[in-house]
C-alpha positions in Angstrom: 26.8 118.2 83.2 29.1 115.1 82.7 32.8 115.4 82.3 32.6 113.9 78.5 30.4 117.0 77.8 32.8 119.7 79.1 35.4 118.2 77.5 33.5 118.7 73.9 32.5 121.7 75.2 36.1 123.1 75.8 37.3 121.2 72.4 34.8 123.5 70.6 35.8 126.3 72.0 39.2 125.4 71.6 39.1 125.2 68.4 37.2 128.3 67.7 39.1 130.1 69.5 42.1 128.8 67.4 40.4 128.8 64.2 39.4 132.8 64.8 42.5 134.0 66.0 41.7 134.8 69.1 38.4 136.0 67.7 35.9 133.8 69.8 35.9 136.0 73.1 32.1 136.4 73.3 31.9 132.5 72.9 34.4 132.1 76.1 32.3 134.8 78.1 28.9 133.0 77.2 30.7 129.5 79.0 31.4 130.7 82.0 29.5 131.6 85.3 29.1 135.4 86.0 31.3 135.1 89.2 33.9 133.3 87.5 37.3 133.3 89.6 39.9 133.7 86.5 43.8 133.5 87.1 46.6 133.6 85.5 50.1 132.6 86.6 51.5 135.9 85.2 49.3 137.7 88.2 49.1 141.3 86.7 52.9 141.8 86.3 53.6 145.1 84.6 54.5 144.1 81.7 51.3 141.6 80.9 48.8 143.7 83.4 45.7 142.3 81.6 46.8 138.9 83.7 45.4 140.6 87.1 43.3 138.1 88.8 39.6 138.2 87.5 36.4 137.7 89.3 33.5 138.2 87.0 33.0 137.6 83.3 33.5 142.0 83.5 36.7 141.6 84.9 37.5 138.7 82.1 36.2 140.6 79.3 38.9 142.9 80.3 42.0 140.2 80.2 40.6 139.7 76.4 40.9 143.3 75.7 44.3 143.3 77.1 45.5 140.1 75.5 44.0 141.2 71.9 45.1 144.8 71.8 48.8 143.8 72.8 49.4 140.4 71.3 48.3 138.9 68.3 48.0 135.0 68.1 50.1 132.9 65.7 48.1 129.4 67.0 46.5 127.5 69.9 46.9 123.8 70.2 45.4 122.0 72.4 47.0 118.2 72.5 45.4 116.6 76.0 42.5 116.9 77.7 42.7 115.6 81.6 39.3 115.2 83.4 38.0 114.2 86.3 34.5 114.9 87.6 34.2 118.7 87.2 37.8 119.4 86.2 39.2 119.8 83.0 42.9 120.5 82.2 44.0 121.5 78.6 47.8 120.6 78.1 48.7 122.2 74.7 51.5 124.7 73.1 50.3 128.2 72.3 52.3 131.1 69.7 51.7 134.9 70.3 53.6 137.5 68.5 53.5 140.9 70.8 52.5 143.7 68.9 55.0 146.2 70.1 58.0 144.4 70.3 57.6 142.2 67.7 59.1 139.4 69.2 57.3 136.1 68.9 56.4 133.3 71.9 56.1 129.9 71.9 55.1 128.2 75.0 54.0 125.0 77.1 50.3 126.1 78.2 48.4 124.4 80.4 44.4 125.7 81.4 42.8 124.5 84.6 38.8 125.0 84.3 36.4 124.1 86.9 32.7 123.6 86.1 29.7 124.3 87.7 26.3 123.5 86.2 27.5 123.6 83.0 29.3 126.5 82.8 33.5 127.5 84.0 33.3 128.7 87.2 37.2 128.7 88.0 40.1 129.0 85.5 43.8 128.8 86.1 46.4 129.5 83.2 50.2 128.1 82.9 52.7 129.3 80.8 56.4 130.2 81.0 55.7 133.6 82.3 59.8 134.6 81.9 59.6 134.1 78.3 56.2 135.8 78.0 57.7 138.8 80.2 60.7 138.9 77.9 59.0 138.6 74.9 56.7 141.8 76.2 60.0 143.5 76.8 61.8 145.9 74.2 
């Protein structure tokens, strides 16, 4: 696959999974490869576990469940896309209001995606993990 069509391929999905609220999980699961090494930069703290590091679409499906059942998403902007060969970087701002606390977060967000034939093989997530952790926080 070229880098022009994983970029259109992560602005669609993207967008869908903007447009559905967090709805478009299946979508996400169906891009990437079934050993997919998934991380984010919150690494499983306690108060975000569903962050642990992921290593098959299983182990993803699992960060969705965790991110839908205790945070419910306010939007998901993506504003740049940065690529190079098989490397795609999404630079955006993201809102999530935490279903328990209540308290709402707005962040900087940055996705790192690797493809491989086609599909996301590696993805790395940036976000300002002390307001997140806060914001998770009664």
């Amino acid at each position: 696959m070229s880098t022009e069509s994983n970029v259109a391929t992560l602005k669609d999905a993207y967008q869908r999974w903007h447009d559905t609220k967090a709805g478009s999980v299946d979508h996400w699961l169906n891009l990437m490869t079934d050993d997919v090494q998934f991380r984010s930069l919150a690494a499983g703290a306690v108060e975000m576990q569903f962050t642990r590091p992921a290593s098959c679409k299983d182990d993803v499906k699992q960060y969705f469940a965790g991110l839908t059942n205790e945070w419910e998403m306010i939007y998901y902007r993506v504003d740049e896309y940065i690529a190079q060969g098989d490397r795609v970087v999404a630079l955006g701002q993201v809102s999530f209001k935490h279903k328990k606390t209540g308290k709402i977060l707005v962040t900087a967000k940055a996705d790192f995606h690797k493809f491989r034939d086609g599909k996301i093989c590696e993805f790395f997530e940036f976000f300002d993990t002390a307001q997140a952790l806060a914001t998770a926080t009664a």
